[in-house]
N, C-alpha and C positions, 0 to 999 in steps of 0.2 A: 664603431662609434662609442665615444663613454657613457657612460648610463647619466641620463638626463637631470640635473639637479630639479627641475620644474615639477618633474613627474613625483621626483620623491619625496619632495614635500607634501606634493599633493597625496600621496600614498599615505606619509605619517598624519596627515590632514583628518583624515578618511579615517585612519584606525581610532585616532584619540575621539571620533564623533562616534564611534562602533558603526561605519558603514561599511561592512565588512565586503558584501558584495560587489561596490562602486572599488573598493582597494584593490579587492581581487584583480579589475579589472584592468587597473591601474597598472599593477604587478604585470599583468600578461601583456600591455603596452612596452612597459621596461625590459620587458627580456627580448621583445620583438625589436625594442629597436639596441640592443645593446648587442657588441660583441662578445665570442665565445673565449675568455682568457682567463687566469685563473684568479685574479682579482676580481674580477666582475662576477667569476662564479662566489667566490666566498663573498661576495653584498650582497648577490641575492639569494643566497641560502637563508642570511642576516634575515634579511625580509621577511623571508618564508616562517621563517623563525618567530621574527615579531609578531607579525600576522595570525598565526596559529596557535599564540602562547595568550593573544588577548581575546582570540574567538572562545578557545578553551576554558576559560577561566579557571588554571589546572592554577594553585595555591602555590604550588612548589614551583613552579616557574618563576628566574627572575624578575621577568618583568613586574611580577604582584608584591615583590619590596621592593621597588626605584616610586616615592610618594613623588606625583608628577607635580605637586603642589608646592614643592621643595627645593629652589632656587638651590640653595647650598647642595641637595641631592645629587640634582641634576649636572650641577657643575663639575661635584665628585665624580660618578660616574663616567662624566664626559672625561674627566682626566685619566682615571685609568682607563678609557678604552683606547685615549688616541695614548697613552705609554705604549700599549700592547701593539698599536696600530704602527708606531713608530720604529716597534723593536727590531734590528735586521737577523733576531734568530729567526724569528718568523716565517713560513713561505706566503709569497703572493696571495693563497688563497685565504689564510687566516687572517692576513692586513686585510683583505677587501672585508673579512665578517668584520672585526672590531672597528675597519672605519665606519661601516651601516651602523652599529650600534654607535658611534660617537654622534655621526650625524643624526642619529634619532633625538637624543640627548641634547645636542646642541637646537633642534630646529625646536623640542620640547618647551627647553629654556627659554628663546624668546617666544614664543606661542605664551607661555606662562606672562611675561613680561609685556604684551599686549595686551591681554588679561586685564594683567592689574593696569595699566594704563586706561585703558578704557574704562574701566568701573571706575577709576578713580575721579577722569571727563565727568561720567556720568551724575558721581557724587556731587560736582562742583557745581555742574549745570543744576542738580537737584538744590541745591541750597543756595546758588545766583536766581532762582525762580520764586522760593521760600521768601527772601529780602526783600523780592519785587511785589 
């Protein structure tokens, strides 16, 4: 079965809130229902990866320069990872890590983009209440 897109949102969900225990869990849903192939292993190494590099909060890890705040960032990143993801030197398992890290990227980006939507509602309805 392929690894569940619902779950991994929910996964990246969890990390960017720091609930690191409920992701964990999340994690160990995904491998249970995911098959053993080598794509599937290089995404969730990806994971493990993520997971562990924001538990840490080690400086030198990438993840502590990608500023999630950074629309252009984010976008960046996403490109070189799906380049990487795309490239056919690559084996199987190094496409599955750089697709996880693009789709982290990607689900980042609009997570960002809901953000600002919503605060932006929020401003609107602030200032349509102000008038009234």
């Amino acid at each position: 079965m392929p690894i569940s897109k619902m779950f991994v949102v929910r996964f990246f969900q969890l990390i960017k809130s720091r609930r690191f225990a409920e992701a964990e869990r999340v994690l160990e849903r995904i491998r249970q229902k995911t098959n053993e192939t080598e794509w599937n292993s290089g995404y969730l190494y990806a994971l493990d990866g993520i997971l562990l590099a924001q538990k840490s909060n080690d400086s030198y890890a990438f993840i502590k320069k990608v500023n999630f705040d950074d629309e252009k960032d984010l976008k960046k990143f996403r490109k070189e990872f799906l380049d990487e993801y795309k490239n056919k030197i690559h084996a199987d398992y190094d496409r599955g890590f750089f697709a996880a890290w693009s789709d982290y990227m990607l689900i980042s980006k609009k997570s960002l983009a809901d953000e600002t939507k919503a605060q932006e509602t929020e401003e609107t309805n602030q200032s349509q209440a102000q008038e009234n």
